[in-house]
C-alpha positions in Angstrom: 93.7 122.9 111.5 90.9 120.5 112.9 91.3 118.8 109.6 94.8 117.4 110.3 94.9 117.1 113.7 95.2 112.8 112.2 97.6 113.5 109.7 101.0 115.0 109.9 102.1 116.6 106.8 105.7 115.4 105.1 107.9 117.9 104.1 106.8 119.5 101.0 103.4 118.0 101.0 100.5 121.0 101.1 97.2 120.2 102.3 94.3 120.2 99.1 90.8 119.7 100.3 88.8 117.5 102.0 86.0 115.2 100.6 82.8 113.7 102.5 80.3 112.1 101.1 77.0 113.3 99.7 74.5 115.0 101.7 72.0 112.4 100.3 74.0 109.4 102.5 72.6 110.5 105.6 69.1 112.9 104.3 67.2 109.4 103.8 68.3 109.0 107.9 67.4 112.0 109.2 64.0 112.3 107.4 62.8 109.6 108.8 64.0 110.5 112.7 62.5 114.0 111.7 58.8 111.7 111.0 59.2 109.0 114.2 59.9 112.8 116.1 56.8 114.3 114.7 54.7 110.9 115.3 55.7 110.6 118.8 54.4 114.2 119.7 51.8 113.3 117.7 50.2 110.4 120.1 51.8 111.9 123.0 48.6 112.8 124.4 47.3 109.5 123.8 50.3 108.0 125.3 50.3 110.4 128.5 46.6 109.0 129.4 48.4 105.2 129.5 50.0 106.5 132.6 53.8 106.0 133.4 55.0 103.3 131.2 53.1 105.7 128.0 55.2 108.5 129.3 58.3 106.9 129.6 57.7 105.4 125.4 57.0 109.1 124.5 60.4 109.8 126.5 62.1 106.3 125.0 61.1 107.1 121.6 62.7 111.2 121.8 65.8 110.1 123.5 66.9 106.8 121.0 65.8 109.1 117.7 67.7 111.8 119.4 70.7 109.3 120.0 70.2 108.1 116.2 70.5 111.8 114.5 73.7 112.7 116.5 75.7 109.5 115.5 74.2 110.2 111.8 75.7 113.2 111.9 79.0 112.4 114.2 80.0 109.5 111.7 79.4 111.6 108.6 81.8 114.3 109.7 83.9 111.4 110.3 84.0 109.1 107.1 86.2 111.6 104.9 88.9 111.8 102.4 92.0 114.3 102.7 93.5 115.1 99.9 97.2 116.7 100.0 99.5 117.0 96.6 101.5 113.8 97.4 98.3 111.6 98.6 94.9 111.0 99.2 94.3 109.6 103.2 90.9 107.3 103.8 88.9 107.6 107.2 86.1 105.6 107.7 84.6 105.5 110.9 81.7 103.1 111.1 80.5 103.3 114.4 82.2 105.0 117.6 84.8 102.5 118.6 85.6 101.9 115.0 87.9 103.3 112.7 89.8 102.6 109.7 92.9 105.0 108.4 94.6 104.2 104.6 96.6 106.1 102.5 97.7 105.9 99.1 100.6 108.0 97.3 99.3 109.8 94.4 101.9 108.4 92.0 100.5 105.0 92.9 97.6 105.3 91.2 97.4 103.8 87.7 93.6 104.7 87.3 90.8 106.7 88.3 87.3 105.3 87.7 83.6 107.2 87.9 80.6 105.1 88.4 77.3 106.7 88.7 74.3 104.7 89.6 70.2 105.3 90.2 68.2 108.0 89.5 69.2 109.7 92.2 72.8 109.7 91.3 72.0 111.1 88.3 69.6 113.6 89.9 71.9 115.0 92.6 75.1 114.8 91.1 77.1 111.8 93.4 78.6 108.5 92.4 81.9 107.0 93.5 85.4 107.5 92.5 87.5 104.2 92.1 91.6 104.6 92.4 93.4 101.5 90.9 96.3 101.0 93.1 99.5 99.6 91.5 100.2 96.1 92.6 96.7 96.1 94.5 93.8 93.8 93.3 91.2 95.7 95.2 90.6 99.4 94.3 89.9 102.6 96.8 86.7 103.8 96.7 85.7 107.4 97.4 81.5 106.0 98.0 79.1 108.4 97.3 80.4 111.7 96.6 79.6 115.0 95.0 80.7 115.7 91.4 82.8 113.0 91.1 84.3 114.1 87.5 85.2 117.0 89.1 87.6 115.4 91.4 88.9 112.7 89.3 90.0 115.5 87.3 92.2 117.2 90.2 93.2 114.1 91.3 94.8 113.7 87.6 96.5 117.2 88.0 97.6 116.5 91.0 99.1 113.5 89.7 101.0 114.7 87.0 102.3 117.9 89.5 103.8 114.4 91.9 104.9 112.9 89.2 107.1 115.9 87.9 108.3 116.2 91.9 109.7 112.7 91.9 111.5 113.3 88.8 112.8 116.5 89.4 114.2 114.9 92.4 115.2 111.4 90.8 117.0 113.9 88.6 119.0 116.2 91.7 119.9 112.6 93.9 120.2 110.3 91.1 120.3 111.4 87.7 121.8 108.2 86.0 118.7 106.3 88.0 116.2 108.6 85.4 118.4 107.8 82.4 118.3 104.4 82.7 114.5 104.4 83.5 114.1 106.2 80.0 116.0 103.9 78.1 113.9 100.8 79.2 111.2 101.9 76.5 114.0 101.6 73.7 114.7 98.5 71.9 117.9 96.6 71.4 119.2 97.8 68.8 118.6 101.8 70.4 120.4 100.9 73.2 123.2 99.5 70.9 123.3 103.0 69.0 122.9 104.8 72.2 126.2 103.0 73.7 127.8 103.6 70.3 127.0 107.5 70.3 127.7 107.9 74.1 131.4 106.3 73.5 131.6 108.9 70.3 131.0 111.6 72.9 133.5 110.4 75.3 136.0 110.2 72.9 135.1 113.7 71.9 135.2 115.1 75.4 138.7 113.6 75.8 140.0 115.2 72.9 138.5 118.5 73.8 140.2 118.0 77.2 143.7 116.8 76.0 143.7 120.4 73.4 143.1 122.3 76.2 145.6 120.7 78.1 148.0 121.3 75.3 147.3 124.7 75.4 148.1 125.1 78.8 
């Protein structure tokens, strides 16, 4: 897949969707090339009676708006999010010889933020998605994107799908690691009456064991 050709899946980990941003991030951009295009044709005829140096502006002027509306388009197909069930993976690309990768685990995120701003936002439907990153002052921001609520909301499933993954598998390696990590949210006298009840069981289980051996 195209989409992955930068990311190489972990074992496990299934490709979601991926996220660009709004339409409206690059529209502004390309109207305006569309009105310098229709300008240009416009005085060409004017331009053409300056004789060579008004042909080559009319020329100039096609060629650099030209230029302009392919790198709009080039870096918006660029600047992306890829989302898999185990993390979400940042490109931005801000010019050609330019690039930026980060990735975040999904079970690192403590918090998932929508802020919608303008008229416009409110219009079309985009705002931004903020993840607060654990032990990270600065958040990740998905800028300028389309239903935002939408995704925060998969993002949050997705999360608590990870979240039951690493356990599961906290439980199959390490299973004492998980019981331990529970019994951080009791007090001190629960984990007193916890150690009391798990020697009651021990001594229960040995008796259990020394009747059978009896028996035998």
């Amino acid at each position: 897949m195209e989409l992955l050709k930068d990311v190489k899946l972990k074992d496990g980990e299934e490709f979601i969707k991926a996220v660009y941003h709004h339409p409206m991030v690059i529209i502004p951009h390309l109207v305006i090339s569309f009105f310098i295009l229709i300008l240009d044709f416009f005085l060409m005829y004017f331009l053409f009676l300056q004789g060579w140096w008004g042909v080559a502006l009319f020329v100039a002027v096609i060629v650099v708006v030209l230029f302009y509306f392919l790198r709009i388009v080039f870096l918006y197909k660029k600047n992306k999010f890829l989302i898999t069930n185990q993390r979400i993976v940042d490109f931005e690309q801000p010019s050609f010889f330019e690039k930026y990768k980060n990735e975040i685990s999904l079970y690192k995120i403590k918090e998932i933020e929508v802020i919608k701003k303008g008229l416009a936002g409110m219009i079309f439907g985009y705002g931004t998605l903020k993840l607060h990153i654990k032990n990270e002052v600065t958040p990740l921001e998905l800028f300028r994107i389309s239903k935002p609520e939408k995704l925060q909301e998969e993002i949050r499933h997705l999360m608590g799908d990870e979240s039951e993954g690493i356990k599961e598998a906290t439980v199959k390696d390490d299973p004492l690691s998980l019981i331990l990590a529970e019994t951080k949210l009791l007090s001190l006298g629960q984990k007193e009456e916890l150690i009391e009840r798990i020697g009651q069981q021990i001594d229960s289980d040995e008796s259990e064991k020394k009747g059978e051996d009896e028996n035998l």
